[in-house]
C-alpha positions as CSV (number, residue, x, y, z in Angstrom):
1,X,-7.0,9.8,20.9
2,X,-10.6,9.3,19.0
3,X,-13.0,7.0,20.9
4,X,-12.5,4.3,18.2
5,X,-8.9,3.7,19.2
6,X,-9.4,3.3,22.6
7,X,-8.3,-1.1,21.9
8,X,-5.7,-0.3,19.5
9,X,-2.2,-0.7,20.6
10,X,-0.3,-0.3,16.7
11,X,-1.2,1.3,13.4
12,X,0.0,0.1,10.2
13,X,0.2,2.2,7.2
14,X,0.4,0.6,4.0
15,X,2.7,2.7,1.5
16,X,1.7,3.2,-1.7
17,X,-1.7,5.3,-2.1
18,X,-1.4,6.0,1.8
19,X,1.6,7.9,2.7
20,X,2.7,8.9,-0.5
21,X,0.6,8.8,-4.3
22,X,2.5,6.8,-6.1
23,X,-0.4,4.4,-7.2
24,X,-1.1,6.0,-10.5
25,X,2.7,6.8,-11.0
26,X,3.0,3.0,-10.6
27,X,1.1,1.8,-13.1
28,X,2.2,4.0,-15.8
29,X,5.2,3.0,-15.1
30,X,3.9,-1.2,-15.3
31,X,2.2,-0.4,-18.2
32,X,4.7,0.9,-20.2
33,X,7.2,-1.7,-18.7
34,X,4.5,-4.5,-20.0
35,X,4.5,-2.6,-23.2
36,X,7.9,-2.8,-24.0
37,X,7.7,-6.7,-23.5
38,X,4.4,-6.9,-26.1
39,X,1.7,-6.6,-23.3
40,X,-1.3,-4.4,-23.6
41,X,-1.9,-3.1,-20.4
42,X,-4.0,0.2,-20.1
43,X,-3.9,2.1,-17.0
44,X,-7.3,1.8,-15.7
45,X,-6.9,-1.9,-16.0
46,X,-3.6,-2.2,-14.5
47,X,-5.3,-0.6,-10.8
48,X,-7.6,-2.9,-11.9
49,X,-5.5,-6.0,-11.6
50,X,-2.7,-5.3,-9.3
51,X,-3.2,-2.2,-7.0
52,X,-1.9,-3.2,-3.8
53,X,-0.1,-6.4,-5.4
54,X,3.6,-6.8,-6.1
55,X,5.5,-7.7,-8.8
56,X,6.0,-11.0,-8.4
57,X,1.6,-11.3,-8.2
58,X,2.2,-9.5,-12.0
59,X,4.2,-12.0,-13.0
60,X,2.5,-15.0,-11.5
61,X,-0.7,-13.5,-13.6
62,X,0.9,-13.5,-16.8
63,X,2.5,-17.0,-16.5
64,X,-1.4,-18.2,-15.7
65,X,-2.4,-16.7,-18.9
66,X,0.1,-18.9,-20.9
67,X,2.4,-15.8,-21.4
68,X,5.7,-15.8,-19.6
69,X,7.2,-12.3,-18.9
70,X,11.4,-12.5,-19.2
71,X,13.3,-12.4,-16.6
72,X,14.2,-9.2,-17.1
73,X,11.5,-7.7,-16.5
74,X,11.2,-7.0,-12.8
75,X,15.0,-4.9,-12.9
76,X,13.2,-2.7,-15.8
77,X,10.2,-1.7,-13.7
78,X,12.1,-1.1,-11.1
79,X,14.4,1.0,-13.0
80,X,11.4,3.1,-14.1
81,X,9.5,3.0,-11.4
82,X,12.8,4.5,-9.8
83,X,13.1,7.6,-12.6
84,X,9.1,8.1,-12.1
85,X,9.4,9.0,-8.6
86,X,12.5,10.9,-8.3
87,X,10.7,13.1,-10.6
88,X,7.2,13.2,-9.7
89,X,6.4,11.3,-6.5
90,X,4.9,13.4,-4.1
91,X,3.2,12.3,-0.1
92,X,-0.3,12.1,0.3
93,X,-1.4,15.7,1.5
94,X,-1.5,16.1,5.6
95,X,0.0,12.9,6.2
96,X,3.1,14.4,7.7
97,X,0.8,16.4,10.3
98,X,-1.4,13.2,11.1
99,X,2.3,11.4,12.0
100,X,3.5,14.4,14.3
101,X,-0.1,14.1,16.1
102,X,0.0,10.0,16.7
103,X,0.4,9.3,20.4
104,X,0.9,5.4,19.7
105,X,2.8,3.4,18.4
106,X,3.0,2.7,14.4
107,X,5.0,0.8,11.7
108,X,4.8,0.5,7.6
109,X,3.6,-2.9,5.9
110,X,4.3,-2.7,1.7
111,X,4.2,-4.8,-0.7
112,X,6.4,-2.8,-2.3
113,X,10.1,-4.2,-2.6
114,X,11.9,-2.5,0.8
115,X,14.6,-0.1,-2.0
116,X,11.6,1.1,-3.3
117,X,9.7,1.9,0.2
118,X,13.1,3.2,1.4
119,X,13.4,5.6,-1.9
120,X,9.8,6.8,-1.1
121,X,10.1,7.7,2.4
122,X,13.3,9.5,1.4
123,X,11.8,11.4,-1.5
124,X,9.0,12.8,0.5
125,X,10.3,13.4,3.7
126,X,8.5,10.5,6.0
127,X,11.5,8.4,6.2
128,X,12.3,9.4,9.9
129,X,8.5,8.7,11.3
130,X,9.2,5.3,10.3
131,X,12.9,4.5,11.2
132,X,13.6,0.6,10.7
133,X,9.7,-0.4,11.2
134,X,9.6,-1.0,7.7
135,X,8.0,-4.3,6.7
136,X,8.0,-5.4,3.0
137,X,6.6,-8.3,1.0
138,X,10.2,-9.6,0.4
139,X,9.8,-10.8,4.3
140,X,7.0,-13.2,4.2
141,X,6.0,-15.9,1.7
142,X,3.1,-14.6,0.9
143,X,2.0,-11.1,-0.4
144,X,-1.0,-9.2,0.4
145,X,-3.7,-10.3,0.3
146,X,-2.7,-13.0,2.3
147,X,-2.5,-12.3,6.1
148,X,0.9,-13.0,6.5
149,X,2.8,-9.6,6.2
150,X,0.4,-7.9,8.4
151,X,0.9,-10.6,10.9
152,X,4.9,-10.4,10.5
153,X,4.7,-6.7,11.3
154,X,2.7,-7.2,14.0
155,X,4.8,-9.3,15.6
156,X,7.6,-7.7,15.0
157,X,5.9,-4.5,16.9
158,X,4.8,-7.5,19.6
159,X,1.6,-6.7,19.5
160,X,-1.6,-9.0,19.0
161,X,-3.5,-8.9,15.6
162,X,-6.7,-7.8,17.8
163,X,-5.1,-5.0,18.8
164,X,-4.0,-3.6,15.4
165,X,-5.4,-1.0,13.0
166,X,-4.5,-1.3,9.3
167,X,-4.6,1.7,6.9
168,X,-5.0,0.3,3.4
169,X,-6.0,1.9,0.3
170,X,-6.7,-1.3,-2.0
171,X,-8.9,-4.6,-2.2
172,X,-5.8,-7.1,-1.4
173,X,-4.7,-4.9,1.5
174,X,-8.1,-4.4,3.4
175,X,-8.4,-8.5,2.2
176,X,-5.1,-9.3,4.2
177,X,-5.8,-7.1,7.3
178,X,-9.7,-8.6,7.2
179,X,-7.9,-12.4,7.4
180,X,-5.5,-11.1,10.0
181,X,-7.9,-10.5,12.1
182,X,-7.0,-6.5,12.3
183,X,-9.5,-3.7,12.5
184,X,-8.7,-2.1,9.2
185,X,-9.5,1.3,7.7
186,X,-9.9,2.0,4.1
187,X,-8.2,5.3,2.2
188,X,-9.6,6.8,-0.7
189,X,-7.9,9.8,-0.7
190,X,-4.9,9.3,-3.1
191,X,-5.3,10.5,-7.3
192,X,-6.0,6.3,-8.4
193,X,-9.5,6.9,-6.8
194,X,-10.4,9.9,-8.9
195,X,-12.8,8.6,-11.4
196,X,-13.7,5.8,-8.8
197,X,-15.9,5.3,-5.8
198,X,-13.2,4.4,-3.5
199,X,-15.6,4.5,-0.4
200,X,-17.8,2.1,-2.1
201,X,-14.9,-0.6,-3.4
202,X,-13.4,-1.0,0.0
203,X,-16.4,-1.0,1.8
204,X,-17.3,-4.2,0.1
205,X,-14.2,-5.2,0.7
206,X,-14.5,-5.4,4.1
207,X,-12.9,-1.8,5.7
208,X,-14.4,-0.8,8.9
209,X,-14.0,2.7,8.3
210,X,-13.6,4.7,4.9
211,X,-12.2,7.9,5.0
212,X,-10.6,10.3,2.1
213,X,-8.1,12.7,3.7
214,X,-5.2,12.4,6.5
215,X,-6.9,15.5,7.5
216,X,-10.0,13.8,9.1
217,X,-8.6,10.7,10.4
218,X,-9.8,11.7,13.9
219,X,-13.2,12.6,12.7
220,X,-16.0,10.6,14.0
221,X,-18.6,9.3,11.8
């Protein structure tokens, strides 16, 4: 185990952009869902506005803007998002290896609905690393970035907050681990930080670490 894990008891991986890329794949698929509802919504804006958030933050952001997104809406993401990955969804390269290697004790914390985790983890082959430590969104009030998921799955692994290392590849993730008083390490290394300095956005978002393949994850410096 690397010298900088020497207090840490648990890991939590987010999902989406750390064990599988699905960010960009996601929001395609929310801006064509938006699209279809009379919302302008280009790509590079929508990791913009709501990598790392949920649905529910996509719809609270519209309603603040004075335009109301149907109720229908969240079934036909999901149904795309669905089609999207069967197809193209693929996990982050080395991540499987890293798993295999981990001495200690981890879990998954997504604010991805839990169906959509599940279908993931399936897809790509992680789905038994993880078992039932699966924590979603749908289980706290609040969604990343608030604290509150990252302190559910902590609990639920029974182990304290101070003792916890959070992979996270977006702002509202490193955010939530930051206020949950987690040592948190920030991932570039999935194909939504291609044209952007990913070591440079979550370092000033607060990551301890930044890092941009599974393959290095013990590497010091």
């Amino acid at each position: 185990m690397g010298s900088r894990l020497l207090d840490i008891d648990l890991i939590i991986f987010d999902c989406d952009g750390v064990l599988v890329d699905s960010e960009v794949l996601s929001c395609q698929c929310l801006s064509e869902s938006l699209a279809a509802y009379g919302i302008k919504l280009g790509l590079a804006e929508a990791i913009e506005l709501f990598l790392g958030r949920n649905t529910a933050a996509v719809v609270q952001y519209y309603a603040g803007q004075g335009r109301p997104i149907p109720d229908s809406f969240p079934i036909d993401l999901k149904s795309r998002v669905r089609q999207t990955f069967r197809a193209a969804l693929q996990p982050i390269p080395d991540v499987a290896s890293l798993l295999d290697d981990l001495d200690m004790r981890f879990c998954l914390a997504s604010s991805s609905d839990l169906d959509r985790v599940l279908l993931s983890l399936a897809h790509t082959g992680l789905a038994s690393y993880f078992g039932d430590r699966v924590y979603t969104s749908q289980m706290v009030a609040h969604g990343k970035p608030a604290p509150d998921l990252f302190l559910y799955a902590a609990g639920r692994m029974r182990v304290a907050p101070a003792r916890t290392l959070v992979i996270e590849d977006s702002i509202s993730g490193v955010t939530a681990a930051r206020a949950a008083g987690m040592k948190v390490w920030g991932f570039c290394g999935g194909s939504h930080y291609e044209s952007r300095d990913g070591r440079a956005i979550l370092r000033a978002a607060g990551a301890d670490r930044v890092f941009d393949r599974m393959a290095d994850f013990w590497k010091e410096g």
